[in-house]
N, C-alpha and C positions, 0 to 999 in steps of 0.2 A: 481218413479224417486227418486235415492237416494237425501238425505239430502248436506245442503251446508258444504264443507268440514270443517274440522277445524281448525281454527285460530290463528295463535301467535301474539303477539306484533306488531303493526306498525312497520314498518323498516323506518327506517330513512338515506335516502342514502347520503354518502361523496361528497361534494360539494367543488371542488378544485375552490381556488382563485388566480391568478396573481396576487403576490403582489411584488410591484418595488422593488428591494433592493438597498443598497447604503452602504459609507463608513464607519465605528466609525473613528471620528477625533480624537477621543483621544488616539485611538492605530494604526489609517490605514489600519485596517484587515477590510478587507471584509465581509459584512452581505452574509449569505447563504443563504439568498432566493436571493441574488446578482449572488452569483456564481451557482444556480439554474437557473437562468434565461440564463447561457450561454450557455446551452440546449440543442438542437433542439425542438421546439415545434411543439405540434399534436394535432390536433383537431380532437375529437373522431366521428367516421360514415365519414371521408375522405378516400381515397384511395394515399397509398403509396406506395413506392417500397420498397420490405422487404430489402433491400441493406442500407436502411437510417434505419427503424427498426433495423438491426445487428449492423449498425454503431452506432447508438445510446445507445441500450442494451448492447453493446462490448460484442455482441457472434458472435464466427469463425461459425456457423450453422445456419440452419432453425429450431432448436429445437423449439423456442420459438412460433415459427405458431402451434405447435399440443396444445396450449392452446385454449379453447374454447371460447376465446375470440374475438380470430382474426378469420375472413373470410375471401376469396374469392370472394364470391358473396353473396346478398340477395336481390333478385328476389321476388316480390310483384304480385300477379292474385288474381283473385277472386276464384279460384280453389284449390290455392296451395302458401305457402309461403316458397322457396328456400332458403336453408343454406346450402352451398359447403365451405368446411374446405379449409383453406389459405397455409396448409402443402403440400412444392413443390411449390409453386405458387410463380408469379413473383412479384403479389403486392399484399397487405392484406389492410383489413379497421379493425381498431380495435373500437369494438362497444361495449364492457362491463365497468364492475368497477373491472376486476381481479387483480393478482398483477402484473402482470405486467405492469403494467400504473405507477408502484413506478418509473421505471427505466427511464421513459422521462415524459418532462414536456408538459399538457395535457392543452390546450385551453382550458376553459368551460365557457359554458352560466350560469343562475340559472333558475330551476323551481323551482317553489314553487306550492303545490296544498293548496290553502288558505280553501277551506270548498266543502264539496259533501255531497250528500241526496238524496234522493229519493223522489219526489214529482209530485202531481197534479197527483194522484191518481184519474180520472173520468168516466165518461159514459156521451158519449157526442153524439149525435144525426145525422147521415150524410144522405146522397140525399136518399139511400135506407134501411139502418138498423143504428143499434145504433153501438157505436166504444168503447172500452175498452181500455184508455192510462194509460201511466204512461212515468213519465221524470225524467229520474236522472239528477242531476243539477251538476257539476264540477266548479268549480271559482278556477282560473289560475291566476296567477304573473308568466310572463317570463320577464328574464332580460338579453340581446343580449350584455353580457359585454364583447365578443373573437371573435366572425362570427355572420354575420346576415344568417338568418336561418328563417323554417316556421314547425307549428306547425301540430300537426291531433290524430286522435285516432282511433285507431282498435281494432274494440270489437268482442271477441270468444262468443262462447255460447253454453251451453247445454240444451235444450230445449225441453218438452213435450207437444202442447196443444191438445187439443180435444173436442169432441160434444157429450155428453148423449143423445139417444131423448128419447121417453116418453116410448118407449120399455125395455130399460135400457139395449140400444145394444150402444159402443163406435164408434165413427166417428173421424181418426184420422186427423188432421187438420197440426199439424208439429213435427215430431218425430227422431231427432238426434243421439237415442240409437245405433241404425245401424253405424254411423259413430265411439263407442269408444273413441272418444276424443268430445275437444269442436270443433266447427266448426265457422266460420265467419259469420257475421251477416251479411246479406243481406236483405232489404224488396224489391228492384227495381231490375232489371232483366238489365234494360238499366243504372244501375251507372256503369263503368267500372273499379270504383277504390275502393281500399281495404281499402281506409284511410276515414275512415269520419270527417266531418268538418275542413277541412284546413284552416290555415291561411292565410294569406296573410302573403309575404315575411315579416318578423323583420329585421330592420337594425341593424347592432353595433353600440353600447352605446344607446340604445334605451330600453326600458323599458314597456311593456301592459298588460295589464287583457283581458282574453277570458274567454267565459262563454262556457260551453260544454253541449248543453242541449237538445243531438237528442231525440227523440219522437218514443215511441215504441207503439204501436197499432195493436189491433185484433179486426178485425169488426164480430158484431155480428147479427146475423139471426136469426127470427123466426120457419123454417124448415130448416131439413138437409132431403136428398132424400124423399121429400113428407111427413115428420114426423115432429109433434113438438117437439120441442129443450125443455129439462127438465133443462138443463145445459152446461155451458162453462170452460170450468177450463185451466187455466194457470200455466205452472210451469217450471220457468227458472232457471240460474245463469249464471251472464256474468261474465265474466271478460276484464276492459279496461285496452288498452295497451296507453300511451300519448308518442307518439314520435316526434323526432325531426330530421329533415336535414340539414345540412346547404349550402347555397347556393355556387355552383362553375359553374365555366363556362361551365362544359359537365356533364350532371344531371350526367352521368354514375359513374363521379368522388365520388360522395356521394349518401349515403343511408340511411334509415329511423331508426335511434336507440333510443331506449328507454330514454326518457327524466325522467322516477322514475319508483319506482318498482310497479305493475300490482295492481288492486283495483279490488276487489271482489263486487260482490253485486246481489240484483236476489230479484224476488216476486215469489209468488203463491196465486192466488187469483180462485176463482170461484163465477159463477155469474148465474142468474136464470129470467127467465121472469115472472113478476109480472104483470097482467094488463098488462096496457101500458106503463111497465116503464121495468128496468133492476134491483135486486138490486144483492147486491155483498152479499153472505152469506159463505163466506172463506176470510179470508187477512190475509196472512202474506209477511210484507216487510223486505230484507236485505239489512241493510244498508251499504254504502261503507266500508270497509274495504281494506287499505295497507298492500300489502303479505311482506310478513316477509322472503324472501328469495333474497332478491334483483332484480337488473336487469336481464328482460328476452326478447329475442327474440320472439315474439307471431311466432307461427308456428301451422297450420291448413293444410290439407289434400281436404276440401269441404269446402260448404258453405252452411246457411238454405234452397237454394232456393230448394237445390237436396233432401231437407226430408219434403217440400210439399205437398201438397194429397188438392186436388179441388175437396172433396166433400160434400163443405159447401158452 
């Protein structure tokens, strides 16, 4: 499996604030974040009709929908993640940070990802064989200062793991390569959604900390087809996506847009049965890392569950 790719610089994304404007008394002109505010405002991931866009932008056309910012639709399965281009269409949702967001005044909330790591690295013992985790940890500040709104994360992944037995024949356990891209993380067959860990609705003017700390786990077995297990080896890279909705009266009106730009991260570890214990003789972890290309759309084609193999 190749290596994690490579990295630039954190990005640190522009975070637009409301700020009131008012008079100078000593000349009567107007402040320009005053006459900013006489606007239209937009709250990014809402659905408008591109007639208020045009009016706003003061273009006679739909040029401005063939910017890849504005959509259509974006359609959330556990199979497939839907991006239909807003060019022609009667209403668009604009869900990036492109330029065109200069041209109207844009409602926002604040993230902030306050610290992420990789931890609790263990071998921990369940009803029938030992379990192999690890938990990346995310600490979250959101701050609901324009719409109340709720929070989630969607995690890709490229994934290889497998089983040596003592023949030193491979036993593949979950293998992605076939799919090309990363694909959606799934472990449950009955979650039916794409977002994990949601919040509960934020209200405006309201202020929280959320901790992001799902649990990844590969249970481990003494035999694969009547043989013993010489080794287990792990070798991922995810990448989380932190998005945000915000609340309207018809879900359809709003959709899930990137709340900061996608955070890298991934282990490779292998591990071997000792006695009666497991130890780990391979670690390497990567730690989160913020991509340095800004806001993204996750988009995936599958999900783990289709590069499974039960024969461990």
């Amino acid at each position: 499996m190749p290596g994690p790719p490579k990295m630039r610089l954190p990005y640190a994304p522009n975070q637009l604030r409301l700020v009131s404007g008012g008079v100078d008394h000593s000349t009567g002109d107007k402040h320009t974040d005053d006459i900013a505010s006489t606007r239209p405002t937009f709250i990014r991931g809402v659905r408008y009709s591109t007639e208020q866009w045009r009016n706003c932008l003061q273009q006679e056309n739909n040029e401005f929908l063939e910017h890849d910012t504005f959509v259509s639709r974006y359609a959330l399965n556990n199979e497939a993640a839907e991006i239909k281009p807003a060019t022609n269409s009667a209403t668009a949702f604009y869900w990036g940070d492109g330029p065109i967001a200069a041209g109207a005044t844009l409602a926002e909330n604040e993230f902030h990802l306050l610290s992420s790591s990789v931890e609790d690295l263990v071998i921990a013992e369940g009803v029938d064989c030992a379990v192999l985790a690890i938990t990346p940890k995310f600490q979250v500040r959101y701050r609901a200062l324009a719409h109340a709104a709720q929070l989630g994360e969607i995690r890709l992944v490229t994934a290889s793991r497998f089983v040596t037995d003592e023949k030193g024949e491979q036993h593949r356990l979950l293998d992605t390569e076939p799919a090309g891209a990363p694909v959606l993380f799934r472990e449950d067959g009955d979650d039916n959604s794409p977002v994990l860990q949601r919040s509960d609705w934020q209200f405006q003017n309201t202020e929280k900390n959320y901790a992001f700390d799902y649990c990844i786990a590969q249970p481990l077995k003494r035999t694969v087809q009547g043989r013993q297990v010489k080794t287990v080896t792990v070798l991922e890279q995810y990448t989380s996506y932190f998005m945000q909705r915000a609340l309207t009266a018809d879900p359809n009106n709003a959709i899930w847009v990137p709340a900061c730009a996608p955070v890298l991260w991934g282990w490779s570890l292998r591990v071997e049965p000792e006695n009666d214990a497991w130890v780990i003789t391979r670690r390497k972890l990567v730690p989160p890392v913020v991509g340095s290309d800004g806001l993204e759309l996750p988009h995936w084609l599958d999900s783990t569950l289709e590069y499974k193999f039960s024969s461990f």
